[in-house]
N, C-alpha and C positions, 0 to 999 in steps of 0.2 A: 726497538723500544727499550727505554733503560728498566730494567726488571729484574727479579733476580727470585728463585724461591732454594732455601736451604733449610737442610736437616741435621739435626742433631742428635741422639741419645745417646747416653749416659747410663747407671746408676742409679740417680737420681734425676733425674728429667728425658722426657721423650719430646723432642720442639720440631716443630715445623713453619718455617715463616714463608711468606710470600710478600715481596715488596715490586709496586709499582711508583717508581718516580713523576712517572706523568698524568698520577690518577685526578682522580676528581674528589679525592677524601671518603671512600668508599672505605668503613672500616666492621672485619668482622673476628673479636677477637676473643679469646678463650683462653683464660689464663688460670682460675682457679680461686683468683682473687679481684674481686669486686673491684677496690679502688685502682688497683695498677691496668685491670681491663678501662677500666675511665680514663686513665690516663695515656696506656695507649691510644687509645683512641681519639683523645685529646691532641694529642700528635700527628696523627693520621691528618684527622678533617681539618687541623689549623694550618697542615705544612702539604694537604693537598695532595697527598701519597694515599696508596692506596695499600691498606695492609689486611692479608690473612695470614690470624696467627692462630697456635693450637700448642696449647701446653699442657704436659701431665707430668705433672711436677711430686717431690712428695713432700708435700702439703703438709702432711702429717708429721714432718718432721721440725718444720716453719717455712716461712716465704723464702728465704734465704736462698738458695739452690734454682728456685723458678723465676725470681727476677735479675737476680746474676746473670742464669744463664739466656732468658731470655735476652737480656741483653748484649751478650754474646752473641748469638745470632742473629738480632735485628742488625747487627752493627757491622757482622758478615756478609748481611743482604745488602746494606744500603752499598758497601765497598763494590761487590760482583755488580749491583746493577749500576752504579758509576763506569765500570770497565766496561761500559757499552755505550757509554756517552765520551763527545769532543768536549774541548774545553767549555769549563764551567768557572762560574762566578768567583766560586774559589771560598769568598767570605761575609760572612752576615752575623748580625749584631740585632736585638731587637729587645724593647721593655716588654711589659705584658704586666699591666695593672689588673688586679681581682679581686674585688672591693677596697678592704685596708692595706691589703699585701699589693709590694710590687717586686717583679723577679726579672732578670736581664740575664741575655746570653748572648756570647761572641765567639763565634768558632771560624778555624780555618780548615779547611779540607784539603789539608797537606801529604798526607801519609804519614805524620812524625806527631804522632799520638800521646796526646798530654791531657790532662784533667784538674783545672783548678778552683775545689768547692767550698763556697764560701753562703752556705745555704743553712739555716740553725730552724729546728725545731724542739718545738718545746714538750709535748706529745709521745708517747714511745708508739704508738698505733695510729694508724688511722684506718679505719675497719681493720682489713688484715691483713693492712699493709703496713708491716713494721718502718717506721721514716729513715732507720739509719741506711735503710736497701736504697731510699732514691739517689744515695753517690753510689754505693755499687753498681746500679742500673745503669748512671752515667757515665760512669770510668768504663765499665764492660762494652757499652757502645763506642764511644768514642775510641777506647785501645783496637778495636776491633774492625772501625769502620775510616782508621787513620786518621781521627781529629784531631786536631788540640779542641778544648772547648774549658771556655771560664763560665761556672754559672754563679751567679750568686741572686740570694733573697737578701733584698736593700731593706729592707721593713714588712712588719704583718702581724697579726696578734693569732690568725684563725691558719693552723697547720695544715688543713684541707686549702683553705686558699692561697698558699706560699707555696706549696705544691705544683696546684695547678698554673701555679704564674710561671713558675719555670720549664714545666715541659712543654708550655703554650710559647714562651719566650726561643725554647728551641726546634719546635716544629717552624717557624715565621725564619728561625734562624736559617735553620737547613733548608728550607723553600730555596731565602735569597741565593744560597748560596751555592744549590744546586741547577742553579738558571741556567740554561747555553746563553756560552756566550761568542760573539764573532771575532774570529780572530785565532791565534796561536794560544800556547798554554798562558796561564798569568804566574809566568814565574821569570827571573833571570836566568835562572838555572837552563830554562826551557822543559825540564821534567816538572809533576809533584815529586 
């Protein structure tokens, strides 16, 4: 089973994730912050994984530290539970319209981890989720779980909905891209 559960503590954060690639969107998650629990979870049930997470962050200090580093270790889970799987799809691409806003992601699951955000909000909060953290969250996953990933928000007026267009655009993305698939690696190289 590709699965993978990792820990972390710090200073500043105590995390624990649990990632199932073959879930059913089974999501139970604790982060401290309202909207980035939405949005994990957004993730979760759109890409079909199953995720228990558990964050004690210090809050107190700002979001900063607990969706970094959550990110950080979602991105160490999805890696360990890939190393349990045969060749996979490799790459996915997908829109995700939410109402005015619409947000597009394309990633390869290479190991050679890159991050290009072209995502603008206008908002400095959304609940108490500071917006400049959702490229942190995304650089921290992707450095960590060996993507490349481009995300961008193509248009939107409502900072809750450009949001949610893109971690929605990257759960569909990761779905595709973590699909078995039949055959050798999909690479020339013959490695990722």
């Amino acid at each position: 089973m590709r699965e993978a559960t990792i820990t972390r503590t710090t200073r500043e954060t105590d995390i624990s994730v649990y990632v199932n690639l073959d879930g059913t969107g089974q999501a139970d998650i604790h982060t401290g912050i309202g909207f980035f629990d939405h949005m994990l979870t957004a993730l979760c049930v759109h890409g079909g994984f199953d995720f228990t997470i558990q964050v004690d962050g210090d809050l107190e200090v700002d979001c900063h530290h607990t969706i970094e580093d959550t990110g950080i270790v979602l991105g160490t889970a999805f890696k360990e539970a890939l190393s349990h799987s045969g060749p996979i799809e490799r790459y996915g691409s997908f829109y995700i319209p939410m109402d005015e806003a619409l947000g597009f992601v394309s990633l390869d699951i290479s190991n050679r981890p890159f991050l290009v955000w072209d995502c603008a909000f206008t908002a400095d909060m959304i609940g108490g989720f500071d917006t400049q953290m959702a490229e942190e969250f995304f650089r921290a996953f992707a450095y960590n779980a060996g993507i490349t990933l481009h995300a961008r928000v193509l248009y939107g007026k409502n900072d809750h909905h450009k949001a949610e267009a893109v971690f929605k655009a990257l759960a569909h993305s990761l779905k595709a891209a973590v699909r078995p698939k039949d055959g050798g690696v999909l690479s020339t190289k013959g490695v990722l």
